[in-house]
C-alpha positions in Angstrom: -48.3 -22.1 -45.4 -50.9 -21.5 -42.7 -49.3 -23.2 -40.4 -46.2 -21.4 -41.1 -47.8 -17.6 -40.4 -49.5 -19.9 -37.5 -45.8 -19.9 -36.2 -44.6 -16.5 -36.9 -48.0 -15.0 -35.4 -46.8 -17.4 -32.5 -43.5 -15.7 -32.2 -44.8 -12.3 -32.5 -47.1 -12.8 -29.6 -44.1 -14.6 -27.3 -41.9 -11.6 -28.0 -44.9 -9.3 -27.3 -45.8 -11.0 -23.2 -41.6 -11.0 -23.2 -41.5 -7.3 -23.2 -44.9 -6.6 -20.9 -42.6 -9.2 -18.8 -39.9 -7.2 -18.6 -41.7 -4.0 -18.3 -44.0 -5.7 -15.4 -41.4 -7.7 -13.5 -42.3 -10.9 -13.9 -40.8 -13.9 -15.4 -42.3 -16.2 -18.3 -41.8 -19.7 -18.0 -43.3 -22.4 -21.1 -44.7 -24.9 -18.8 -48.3 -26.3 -17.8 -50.2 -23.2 -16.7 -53.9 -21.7 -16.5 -54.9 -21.5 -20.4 -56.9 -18.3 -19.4 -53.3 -16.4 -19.9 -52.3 -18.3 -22.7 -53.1 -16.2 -26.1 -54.9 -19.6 -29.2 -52.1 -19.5 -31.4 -49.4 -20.2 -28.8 -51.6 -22.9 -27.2 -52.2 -23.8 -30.8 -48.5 -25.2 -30.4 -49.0 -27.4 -27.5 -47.2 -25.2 -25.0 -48.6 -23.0 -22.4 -47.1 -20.1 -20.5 -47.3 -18.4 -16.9 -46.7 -15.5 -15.3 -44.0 -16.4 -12.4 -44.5 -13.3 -9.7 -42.0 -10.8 -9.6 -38.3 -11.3 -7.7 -37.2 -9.3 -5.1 -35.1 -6.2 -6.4 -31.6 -7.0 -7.1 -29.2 -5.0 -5.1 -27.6 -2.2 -7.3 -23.9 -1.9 -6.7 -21.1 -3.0 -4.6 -21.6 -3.6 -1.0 -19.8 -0.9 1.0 -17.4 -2.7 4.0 -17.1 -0.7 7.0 -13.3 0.7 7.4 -13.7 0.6 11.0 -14.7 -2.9 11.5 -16.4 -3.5 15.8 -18.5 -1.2 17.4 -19.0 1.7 15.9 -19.1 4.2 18.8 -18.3 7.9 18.7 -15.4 7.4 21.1 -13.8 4.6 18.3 -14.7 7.0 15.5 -12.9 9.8 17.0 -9.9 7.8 17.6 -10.4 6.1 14.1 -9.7 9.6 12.5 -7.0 11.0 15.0 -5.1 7.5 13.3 -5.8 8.0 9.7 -5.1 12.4 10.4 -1.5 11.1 11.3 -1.6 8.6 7.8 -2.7 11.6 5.9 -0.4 14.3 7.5 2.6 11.4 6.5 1.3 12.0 2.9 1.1 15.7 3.1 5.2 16.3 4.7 6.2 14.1 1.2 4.3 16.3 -0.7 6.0 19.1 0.8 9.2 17.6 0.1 8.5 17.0 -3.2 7.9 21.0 -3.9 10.3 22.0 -2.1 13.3 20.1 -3.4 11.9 21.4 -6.8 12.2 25.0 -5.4 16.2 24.3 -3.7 15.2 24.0 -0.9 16.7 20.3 -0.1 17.7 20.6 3.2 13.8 21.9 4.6 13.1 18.7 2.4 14.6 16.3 4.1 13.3 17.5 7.3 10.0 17.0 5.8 11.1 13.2 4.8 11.5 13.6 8.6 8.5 14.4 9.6 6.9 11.4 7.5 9.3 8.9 9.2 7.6 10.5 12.8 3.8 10.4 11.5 4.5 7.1 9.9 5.3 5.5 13.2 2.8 7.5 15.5 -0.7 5.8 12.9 0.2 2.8 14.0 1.7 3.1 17.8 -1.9 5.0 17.8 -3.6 2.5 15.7 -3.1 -0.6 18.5 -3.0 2.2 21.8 -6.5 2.7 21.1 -7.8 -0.1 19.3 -8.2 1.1 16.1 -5.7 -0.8 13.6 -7.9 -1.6 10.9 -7.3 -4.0 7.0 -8.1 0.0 5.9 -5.7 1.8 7.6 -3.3 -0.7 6.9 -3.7 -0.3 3.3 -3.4 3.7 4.0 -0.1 3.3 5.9 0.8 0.9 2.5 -0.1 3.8 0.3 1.1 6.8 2.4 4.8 4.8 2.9 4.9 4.5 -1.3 3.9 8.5 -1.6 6.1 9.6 1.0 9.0 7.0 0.9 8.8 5.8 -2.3 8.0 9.0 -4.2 9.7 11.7 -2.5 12.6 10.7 -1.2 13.7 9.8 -4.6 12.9 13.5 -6.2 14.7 15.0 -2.8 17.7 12.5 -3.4 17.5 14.3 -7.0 17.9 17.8 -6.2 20.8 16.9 -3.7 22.7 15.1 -6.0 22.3 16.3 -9.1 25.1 19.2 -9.1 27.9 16.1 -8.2 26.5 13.3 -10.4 26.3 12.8 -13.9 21.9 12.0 -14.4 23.1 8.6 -16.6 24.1 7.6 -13.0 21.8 9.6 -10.6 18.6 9.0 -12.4 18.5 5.4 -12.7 19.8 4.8 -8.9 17.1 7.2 -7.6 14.2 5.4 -9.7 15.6 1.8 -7.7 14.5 3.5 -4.9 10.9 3.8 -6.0 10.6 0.6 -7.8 11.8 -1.1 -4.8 9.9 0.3 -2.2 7.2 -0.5 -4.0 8.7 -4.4 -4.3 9.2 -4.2 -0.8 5.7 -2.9 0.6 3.7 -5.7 -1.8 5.8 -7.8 -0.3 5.7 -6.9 3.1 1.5 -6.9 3.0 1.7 -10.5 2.1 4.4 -11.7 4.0 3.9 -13.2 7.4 5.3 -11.3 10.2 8.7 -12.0 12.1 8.9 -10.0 15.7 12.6 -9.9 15.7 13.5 -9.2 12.2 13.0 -7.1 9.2 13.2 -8.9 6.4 15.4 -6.1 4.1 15.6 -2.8 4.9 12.5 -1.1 6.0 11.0 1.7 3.7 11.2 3.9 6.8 14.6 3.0 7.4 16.2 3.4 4.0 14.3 6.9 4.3 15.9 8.1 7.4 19.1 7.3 6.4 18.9 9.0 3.2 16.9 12.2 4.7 19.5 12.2 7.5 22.1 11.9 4.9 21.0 14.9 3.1 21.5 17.2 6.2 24.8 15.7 7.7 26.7 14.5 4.8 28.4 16.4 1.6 27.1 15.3 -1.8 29.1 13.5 -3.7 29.3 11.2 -6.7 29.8 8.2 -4.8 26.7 8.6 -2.8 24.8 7.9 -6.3 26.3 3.9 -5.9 25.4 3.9 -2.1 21.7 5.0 -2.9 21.1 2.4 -5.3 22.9 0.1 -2.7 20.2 1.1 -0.3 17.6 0.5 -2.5 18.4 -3.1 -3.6 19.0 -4.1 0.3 15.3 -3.2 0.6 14.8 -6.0 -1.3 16.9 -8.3 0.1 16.4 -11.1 2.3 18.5 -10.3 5.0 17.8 -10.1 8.3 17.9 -6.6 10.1 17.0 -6.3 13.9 14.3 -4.4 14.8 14.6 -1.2 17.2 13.3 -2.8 19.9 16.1 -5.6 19.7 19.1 -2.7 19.2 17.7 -0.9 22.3 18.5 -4.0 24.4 22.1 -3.5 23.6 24.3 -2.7 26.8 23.8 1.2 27.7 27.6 1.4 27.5 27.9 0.8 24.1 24.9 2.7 23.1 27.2 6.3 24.9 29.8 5.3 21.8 27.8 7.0 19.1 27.1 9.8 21.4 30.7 10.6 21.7 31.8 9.9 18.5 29.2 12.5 17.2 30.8 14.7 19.6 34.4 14.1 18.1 33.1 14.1 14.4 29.6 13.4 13.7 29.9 12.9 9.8 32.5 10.2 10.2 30.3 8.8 13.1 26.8 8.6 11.0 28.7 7.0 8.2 30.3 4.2 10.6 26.8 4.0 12.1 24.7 3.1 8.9 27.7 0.7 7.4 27.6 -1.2 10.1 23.3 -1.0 9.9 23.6 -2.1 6.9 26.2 -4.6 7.1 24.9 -6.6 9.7 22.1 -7.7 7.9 24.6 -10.6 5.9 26.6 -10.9 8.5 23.4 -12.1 10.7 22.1 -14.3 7.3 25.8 -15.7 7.3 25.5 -16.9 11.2 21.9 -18.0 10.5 23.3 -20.0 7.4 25.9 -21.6 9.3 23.9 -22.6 12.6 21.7 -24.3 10.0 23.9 -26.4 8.8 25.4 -28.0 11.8 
């Protein structure tokens, strides 16, 4: 019996330096220390107890990364926030979009989709001119391209088609869009890079044709099957050549649109963006075929 409250007095007096530990700093550790510190009845045990001195404070909350990573100069920052002003304005034109299309007004709404497509490719053109390109803004071009691309063109598409198609048709094709633009963009961030080729159609892409399609084409119920067309070639794995690669077509053949637009410029965008978006399987098919010989 004594040496049972012997044990509990023990325990009482552990839990007591415990707490004026943790109110002090300190640590307690039950090793061989001065027996000046160490209360009878614990000692009475056989063990002894010291104060170990305080740790260095811990550091409270998540480290904060720089989003402009290299020298931090005013010069950089300015340029740094010119970038991410044309990211943000991309954002801003699909949110525009968005409200308008609501209010009838579909064709200033796809000229908004417009003005994303331009913002959209004038971040990063900016982003690498002045040295600037950043795992941050990258992200915010991700983002921006899902808001604006993924987000409003599907709400414009919508309100342009919604007086010729039934919604049991128009609904479903216009959320592919979304879903796979989102598909396409995760994929895209963890994809490596081919200079030549897209793989699928670009987000960007698929928007100007559908934006463009809005302001030179009629509605109809049809164009509710070519939508969701679009939006499952953006997740294809067929190649499509980059602008860069069309431009170095000969300049005769690049007058041919020019004067078809002249002669009949719906006819002429449809021919234009078939054959866009045909030539991504035709170029898989050669690709296939030179493989295998």
């Amino acid at each position: 019996m004594r040496r049972s409250g012997t044990l509990a007095r023990s325990v009482l007096v552990r839990t007591a330096l415990v707490g004026r530990r943790r109110r002090d700093g300190g640590d307690l550790l039950t090793t061989t220390g001065s027996a000046n510190v160490v209360p009878d009845d614990l000692a009475s045990l056989g063990g002894q107890v010291e104060f170990i001195a305080p740790r260095g404070p811990a550091v409270a909350g998540p480290i904060s990364i720089p989003l402009l990573p290299g020298e931090r100069t005013l010069d950089r920052r300015i340029k740094f926030g010119l970038v991410n002003a044309c990211t943000i304005s991309s954002i801003m034109w699909g949110m525009f979009a968005v409200f308008l299309s609501m209010q009838g007004h579909v064709p200033w709404a796809a000229a908004c989709i417009l003005a994303c497509v331009t913002f959209d490719g004038l971040d990063g053109a900016l982003a690498r001119k002045f040295g600037v390109a950043s795992p941050f803004g990258a992200q915010m071009d991700s983002m921006a391209d899902m808001s604006s691309f993924g987000l409003a063109v599907p709400v414009v598409l919508f309100s342009w088609l919604h007086p010729v198609a039934p919604v049991w048709l128009l609904a479903p094709a216009c959320a592919l869009i979304a879903v796979c633009s989102a598909i396409r963009l995760a994929r895209f961030n963890v994809s490596p890079k081919d200079g030549r080729f897209f793989c699928g159609v670009p987000t960007t892409m698929a928007a100007t044709i559908l934006a463009l399609s809005v302001l030179l084409v009629k509605p109809t119920m049809g164009l509710a099957v070519a939508v969701a067309a679009i939006a499952l070639l953006m997740v294809s794995t067929f190649p499509y050549a980059k602008l860069a690669r069309v431009l170095r077509l000969p300049r005769w053949l690049l007058v041919v649109p020019v004067l078809g637009g002249l002669a009949d410029y719906q006819i002429t965008f449809m021919v234009l963006i078939g054959a866009y978006l045909v030539s991504g399987p035709i170029i898989w098919l050669r690709h296939r075929e030179a493989a295998m010989l």
